[in-house]
N, C-alpha and C positions, 0 to 999 in steps of 0.2 A: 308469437315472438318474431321482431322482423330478421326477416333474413339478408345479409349482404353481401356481393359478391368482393370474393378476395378476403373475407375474414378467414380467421382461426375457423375448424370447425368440430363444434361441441356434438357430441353421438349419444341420441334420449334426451327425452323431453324433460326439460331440467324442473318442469311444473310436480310433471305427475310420475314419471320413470325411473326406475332404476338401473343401474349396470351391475349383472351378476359376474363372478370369476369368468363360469365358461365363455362370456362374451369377449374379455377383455381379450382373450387369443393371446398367451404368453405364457411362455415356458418358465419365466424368472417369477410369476405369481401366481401362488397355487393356494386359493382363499373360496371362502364360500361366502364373504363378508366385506362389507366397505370397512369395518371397524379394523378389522385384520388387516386389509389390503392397505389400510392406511393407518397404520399402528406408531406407538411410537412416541415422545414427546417433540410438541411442536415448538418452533424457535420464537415463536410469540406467544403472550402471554396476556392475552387480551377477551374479546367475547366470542367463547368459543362456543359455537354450535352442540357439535358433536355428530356423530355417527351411530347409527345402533348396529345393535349387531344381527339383526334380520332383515334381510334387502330383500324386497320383491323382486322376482323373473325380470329381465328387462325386455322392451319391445324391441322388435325388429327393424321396426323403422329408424331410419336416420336424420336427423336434420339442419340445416347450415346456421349455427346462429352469429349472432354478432359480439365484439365484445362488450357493448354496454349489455346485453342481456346477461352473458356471464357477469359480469359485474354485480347486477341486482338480484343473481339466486338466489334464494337461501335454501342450504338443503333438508329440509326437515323432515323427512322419509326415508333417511338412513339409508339415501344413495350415495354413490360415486358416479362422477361423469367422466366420463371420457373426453378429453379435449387435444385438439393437435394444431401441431406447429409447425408448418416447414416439414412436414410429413411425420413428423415426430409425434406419438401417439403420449398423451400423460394422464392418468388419472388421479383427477382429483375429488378431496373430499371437505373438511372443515373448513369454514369459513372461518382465517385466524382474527383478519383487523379490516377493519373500513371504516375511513378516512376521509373527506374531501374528496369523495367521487374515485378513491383509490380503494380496490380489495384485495387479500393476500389471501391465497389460498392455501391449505399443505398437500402435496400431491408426491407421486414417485412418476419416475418413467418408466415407460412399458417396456420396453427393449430390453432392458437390464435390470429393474429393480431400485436403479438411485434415485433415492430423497430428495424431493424438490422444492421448492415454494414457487407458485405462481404469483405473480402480483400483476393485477390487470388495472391500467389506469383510462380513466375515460374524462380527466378533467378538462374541464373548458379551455380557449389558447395555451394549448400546450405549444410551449417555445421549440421551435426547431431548428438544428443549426449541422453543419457542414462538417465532414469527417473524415480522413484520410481512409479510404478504401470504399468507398461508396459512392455512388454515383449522384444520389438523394440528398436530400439532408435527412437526419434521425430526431426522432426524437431526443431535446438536452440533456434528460435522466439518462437514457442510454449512451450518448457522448461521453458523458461524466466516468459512467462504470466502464467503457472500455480504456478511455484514457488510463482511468484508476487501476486497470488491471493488465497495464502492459508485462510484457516482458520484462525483468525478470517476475514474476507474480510473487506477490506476498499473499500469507493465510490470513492476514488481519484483514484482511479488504474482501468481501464475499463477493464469491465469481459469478457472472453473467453466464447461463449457459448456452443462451439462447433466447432473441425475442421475436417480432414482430407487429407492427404497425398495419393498421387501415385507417378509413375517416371515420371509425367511431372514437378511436384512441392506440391505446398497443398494450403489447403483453411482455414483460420478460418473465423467463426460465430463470431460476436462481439458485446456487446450492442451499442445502439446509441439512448441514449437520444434525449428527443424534444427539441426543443427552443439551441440548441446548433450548437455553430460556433468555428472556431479555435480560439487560442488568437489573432494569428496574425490579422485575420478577424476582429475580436473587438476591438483591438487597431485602428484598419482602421475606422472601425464606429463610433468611438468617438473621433475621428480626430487624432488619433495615439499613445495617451499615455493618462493615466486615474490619477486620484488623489494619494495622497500618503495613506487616507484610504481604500481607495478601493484596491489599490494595495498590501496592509497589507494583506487584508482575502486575494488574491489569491496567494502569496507570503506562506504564512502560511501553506495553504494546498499542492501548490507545494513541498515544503520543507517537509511536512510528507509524502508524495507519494514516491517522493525520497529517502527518509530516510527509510523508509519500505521495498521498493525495496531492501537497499543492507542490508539491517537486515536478510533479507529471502534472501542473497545468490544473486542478480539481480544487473547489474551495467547498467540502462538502454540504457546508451550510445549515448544520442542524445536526450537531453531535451533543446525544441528551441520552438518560439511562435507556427509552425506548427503541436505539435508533443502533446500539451496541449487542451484541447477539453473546452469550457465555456457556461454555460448556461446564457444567457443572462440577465434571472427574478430575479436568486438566485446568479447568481455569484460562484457557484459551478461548479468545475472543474473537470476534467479527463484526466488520463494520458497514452497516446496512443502512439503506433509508437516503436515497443520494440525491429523491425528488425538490428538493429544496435548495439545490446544491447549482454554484455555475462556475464559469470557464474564470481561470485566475486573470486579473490585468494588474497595471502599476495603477488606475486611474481608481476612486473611492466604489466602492456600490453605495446608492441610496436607496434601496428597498432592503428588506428583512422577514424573511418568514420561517425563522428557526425560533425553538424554544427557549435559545437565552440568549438575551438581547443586548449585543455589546451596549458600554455606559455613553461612548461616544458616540451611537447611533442615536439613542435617545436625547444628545444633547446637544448634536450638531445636524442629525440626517445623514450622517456620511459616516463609511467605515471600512477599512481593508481587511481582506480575506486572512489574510495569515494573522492580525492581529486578534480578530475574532473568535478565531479556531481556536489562539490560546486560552481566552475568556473561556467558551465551553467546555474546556478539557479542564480548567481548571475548577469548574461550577461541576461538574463531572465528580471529581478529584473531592472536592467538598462534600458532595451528596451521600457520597461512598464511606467516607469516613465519621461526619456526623450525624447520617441518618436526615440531614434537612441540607437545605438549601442553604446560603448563608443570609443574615437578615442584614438590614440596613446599618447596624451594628456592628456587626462580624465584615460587615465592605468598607468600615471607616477605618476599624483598624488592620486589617488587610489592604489598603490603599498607604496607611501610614507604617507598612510593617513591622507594625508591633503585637500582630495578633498572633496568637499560642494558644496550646493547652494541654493538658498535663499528661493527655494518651499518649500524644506523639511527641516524636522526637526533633530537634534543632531544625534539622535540615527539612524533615517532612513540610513544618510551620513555612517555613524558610519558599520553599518550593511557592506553595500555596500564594503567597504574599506575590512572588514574582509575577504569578497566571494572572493576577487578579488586581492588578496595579490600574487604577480607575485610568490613569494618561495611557493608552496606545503603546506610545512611545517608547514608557519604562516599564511595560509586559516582557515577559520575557520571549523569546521567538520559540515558536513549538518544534523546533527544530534541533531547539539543544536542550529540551526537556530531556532528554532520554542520555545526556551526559552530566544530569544535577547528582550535586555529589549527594543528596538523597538516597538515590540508590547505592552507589559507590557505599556511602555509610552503612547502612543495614548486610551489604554482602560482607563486611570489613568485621562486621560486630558479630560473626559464624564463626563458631569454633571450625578448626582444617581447616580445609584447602579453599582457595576462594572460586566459588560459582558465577562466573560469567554467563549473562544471556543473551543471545544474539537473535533476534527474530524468531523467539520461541525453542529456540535451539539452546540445551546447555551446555556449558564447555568447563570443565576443570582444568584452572590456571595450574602450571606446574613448576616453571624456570623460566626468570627472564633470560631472555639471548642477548640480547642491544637493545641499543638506543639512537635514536640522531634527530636530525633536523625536523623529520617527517612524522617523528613519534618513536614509541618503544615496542619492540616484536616479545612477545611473549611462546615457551611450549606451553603447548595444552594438549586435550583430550575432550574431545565429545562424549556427553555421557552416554546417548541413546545406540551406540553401536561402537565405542570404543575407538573411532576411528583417532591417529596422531592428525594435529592440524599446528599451525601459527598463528596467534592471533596477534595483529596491529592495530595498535592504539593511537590515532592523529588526533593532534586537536586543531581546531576551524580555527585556523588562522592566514593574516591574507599576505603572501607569499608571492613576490613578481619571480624570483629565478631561486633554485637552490640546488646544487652541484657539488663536486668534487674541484677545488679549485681550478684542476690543472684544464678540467674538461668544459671551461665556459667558455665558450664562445669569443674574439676576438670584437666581434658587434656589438654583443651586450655590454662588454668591457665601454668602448668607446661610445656610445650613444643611448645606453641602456635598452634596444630594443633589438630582439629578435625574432627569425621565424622557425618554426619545429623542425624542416626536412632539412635544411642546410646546417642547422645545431646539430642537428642527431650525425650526418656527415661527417662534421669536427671532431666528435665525442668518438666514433667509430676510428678517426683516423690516430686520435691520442690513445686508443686499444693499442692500434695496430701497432702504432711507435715502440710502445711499450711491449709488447710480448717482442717488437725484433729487437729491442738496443736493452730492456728489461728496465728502462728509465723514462721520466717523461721529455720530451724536448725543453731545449735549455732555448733561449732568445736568441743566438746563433743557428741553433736549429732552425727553429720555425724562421728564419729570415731566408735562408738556404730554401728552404720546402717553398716558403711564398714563391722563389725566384726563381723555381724549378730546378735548380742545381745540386739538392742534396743525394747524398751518396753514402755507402754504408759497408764497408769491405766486403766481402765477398757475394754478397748479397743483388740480384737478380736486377737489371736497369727495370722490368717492367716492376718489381715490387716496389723498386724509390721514386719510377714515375706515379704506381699509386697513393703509394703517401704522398707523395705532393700536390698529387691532385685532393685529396682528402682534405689538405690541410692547409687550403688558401685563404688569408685574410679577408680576403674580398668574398661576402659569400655568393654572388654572384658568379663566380669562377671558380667556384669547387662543387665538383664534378654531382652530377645526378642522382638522389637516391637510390631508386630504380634502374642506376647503368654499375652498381658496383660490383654486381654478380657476375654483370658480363667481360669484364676486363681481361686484356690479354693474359696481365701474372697470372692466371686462374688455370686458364688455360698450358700454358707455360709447366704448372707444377702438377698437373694430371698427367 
C-alpha cells in the first residue's frame, strides 16, 4: 500500500493485522475485542461488514498509509485500525456505506471514548473553495459543514469534529450518536411509514435544519431518508450527507446531484436552492407518511391542491400541497414550514396545556402576558429542568420602522429614512425627558431643545444642556453615541 507523505496515518496493516485493546494505550477503552471496542448501534444502515469478536495480537510495526487505501479496506478479520488525525488517535472498525469513491466508517476516539463516524472521501475533482479562517482553500463539503455549524450550533445539523485533507482526498471526524439509524432504516422498522404525529416532530426539525443551512449560506443538496440520521428513544434527528451540497447565491444552479430532483430542474435545467430544499423536505414528508414516494398521480393532484387522505388531517394535506407545488414560485419557502398551522393544529387538538417546541426543546405554554406590533409574549416553562422562560411569537413580516409614537425619530418622520446610532440618541433623549418632567415633550418643547434654550426649574444647566443635545432635529448635531457617558451632568451628580 503506497504510502504518502502528509497523510492521515493508519497503525497495522489494514490487509493482514489487527489492533488488540493493549495496543490501543487508553485508559477510556478497556476491551479484548474490535466488537467491543466498537460496539453499539451504527447511524447508518447500510452494508455492514461487521466485527468479530476475536482479533488476532496486532503487529508491531507501524505504517504511513494514504487515504485512498483506507478508503478501499475492507475489514474482514475482525480487526480495528487505528487511524489519526491532527494527532488525534481513532479507532476504527465497520465499514458503514460506500458510495462514489466515499466510505463511512463507525469508529470512537481514543482519548476519551466518543463515538465517531469517519467518512473519508477520495473522489475525483473535488471542488475546493475559500473560507474565513484559513489560509488554504478546503475542501466544499467541509466549507459547507462548518458554515452549517456556526455559532450558535443547532443538534439538527451533525457536527464536524475534525478533518483533514491531502492529494489523495480528505477525511472528516463527525459525531455519531447512540441509539441512531437512518430515517430510511426507521421507516423500515416500523413497517415503512410512521403516524401523522410522529411525523410532525421529525418534519419540524427537518425543516429547521434546512432552514438554517441556507440562512448560513448552505444549500444542502440532497436531503433524502439516507442522508437524515434518527434516534430511535427521542426521535431526534440529524442532518448528514453535505457532499452534494454548495454555497447558496441569487443566480439558478444548473447541475443536480441529489436524490430528488426538483420539476423545474427537469424542465428547464435551472433551479434555486431554497426552492429545491422545499421539494425534498416535502418528498421527505411524503415518504414518511405513505410509506412510497408520491406517483405521478399523487404530483398532479398535489400541484392542483386537491390531494388528501383520510389518515391525515386538513392541515397535514394542506402542508404537503404547498412543498410540492410543481411552479417554484408557489412552493411554499422552508423557512416558514416550521410556522404551518399543521403543527399549531395537532398541539391545539392535546388535551391541557399546550406543548411548544423549540429546537427540540419543550416548553409548556402557561399565561399570555402581551401583545403588540412585534408579536405576542407568552409564560412558560421548560419541561427538561423546569426552568421559568418567555416565549415570543413574531410573525415574518416586512416592517421599515416600528416604535413608540413619541420615540421616532424627527428624520423618519420627514423623509422616511434613518440611521440606528443617531435614532437610538433621540429615543435615549425622550427617556431622559420623561423620567425628569414625567411627560413626553410637547412641540414647544422639542423646538426649545433644538434651539438649545430649554430649561427646567431647578434642574442642573448641564442636565438641560444634555437633553438638548440628545434631542436635536438635525441628526447630524445630536451628540455622539459613544460621548453620552462622558458628559459633564454625569460628572456633576457623582
Amino acid at each position: 500500500i503506497r504510502a504518502c507523505n502528509g497523510a492521515p496515518r493508519c497503525f497495522g496493516n489494514p490487509e493482514t493485522e489487527s489492533v488488540s485493546a493493549a495496543d490501543l494505550n487508553t485508559n477510556s477503552v478497556k476491551t479484548s475485542s474490535a466488537e467491543e471496542l466498537l460496539s453499539e448501534q451504527s447511524y447508518a444502515v447500510v452494508d455492514d461488514l461487521g466485527l468479530s469478536s476475536s482479533s488476532s495480537s496486532a503487529q508491531s510495526s507501524s505504517s504511513l498509509y494514504s487515504i485512498a487505501s483506507l478508503s478501499s479496506l475492507q475489514l474482514i478479520d475482525g480487526s480495528a485500525l487505528v487511524y489519526e488525525v491532527k494527532s488525534c488517535r481513532y479507532a476504527i472498525g465497520k465499514k458503514l456505506n460506500e458510495r462514489d469513491r466515499v466510505s463511512v466508517f463507525k469508529g470512537i476516539r481514543m482519548e476519551d471514548g466518543t463515538k465517531i463516524a469517519l467518512k473519508v472521501s477520495c473522489r475525483a475533482n473535488t471542488v475546493y473553495s475559500r473560507i474565513e479562517g484559513h489560509s488554504e482553500a478546503v475542501p466544499l463539503e467541509i466549507k459547507l459543514l462548518t458554515l452549517a455549524n456556526q455559532k450558535p450550533r443547532i443538534p439538527q445539523i451533525a457536527e464536524l469534529l475534525d478533518w483533514q485533507a491531502d492529494t489523495d482526498g480528505y477525511t472528516m471526524v463527525l459525531e455519531r450518536p447512540s441509539l441512531c439509524k437512518t430515517l430510511a432504516g426507521f421507516l423500515e422498522q416500523n413497517g415503512g411509514s410512521v403516524s401523522e404525529q410522529l411525523a410532525s416532530v421529525i418534519v419540524r426539525q427537518i425543516a429547521f435544519a434546512a432552514s438554517t443551512c441556507l440562512l448560513r449560506g448552505v444549500f444542502h443538496g440532497d436531503i433524502n431518508l439516507q442522508n437524515i440520521i434518527i434516534n430511535s428513544d427521542t426521535f431526534e434527528i440529524k442532518l448528514v450527507g453535505f457532499g452534494n451540497g454548495k454555497v447558496t447565491r441569487k443566480s439558478p444552479f444548473r447541475s443536480f446531484n441529489g436524490t430528488y430532483s426538483p420539476p423545474e430542474f427537469e424542465r428547464t435545467g435551472e433551479y434555486h436552492g431554497d426552492a429545491a430544499t422545499a421539494w425534498s423536505v416535502g418528498m421527505v414528508m411524503f415518504a414518511m407518511l405513505c410509506g412510497r414516494i408520491p406517483e405521478v398521480q399523487d404530483l398532479d393532484e398535489l400541484d392542483r391542491k386537491v390531494w388528501s387522505h383520510n389518515d391525515f388531517s386538513k392541515e397535514c394535506c394542506e402542508l404537503l400541497c404547498s412543498l410540492l407545488r410543481r411552479n417554484p414560485r408557489k412552493r411554499l419557502h422552508v423557512i416558514k414550514v416550521c410556522q404551518h398551522n399543521w403543527f399549531k393544529a395537532l398541539y391545539y387538538e392535546q388535551d391541557g396545556p399546550e406543548i411548544i417546541e423549540v429546537n427540540s426543546c419543550s416548553y409548556e405554554v402557561i399565561l399570555k402576558i402581551g401583545s403588540g406590533g412585534f408579536g405576542s409574549i407568552y409564560k412558560a416553562v421548560r419541561l427538561s429542568d423546569g426552568r421559568r422562560v418567555a416565549l415570543k411569537f413574531a410573525d415574518r413580516t416586512d416592517i421599515e420602522y416600528m416604535s413608540t409614537k413619541a420615540y421616532i425619530p424627527p428624520e423618519f418622520k420627514e423623509n422616511g429614512k434613518y440611521f440606528g446610532k443617531p435614532a437610538t440618541v433621540w429615543s435615549l433623549g425622550i427617556l431622559l425627558f420623561f423620567l425628569v418632567t414625567g411627560d413626553y415633550p410637547s412641540s414647544t418643547d422639542l423646538m426649545r431643545l433644538d434651539e438649545n434654550s430649554w430649561t427646567y426649574f431647578d434642574y442642573s444647566k448641564e442636565c438641560c444642556k444634555r437633553l438638548c443635545s440628545l434631542l436635536q432635529r438635525d441628526p447630524e448635531k445630536r451628540c455622539e453615541l459613544e460621548d453620552i457617558s462622558g458628559h459633564a451632568w454625569f460628572n456633576s451628580c457623582t
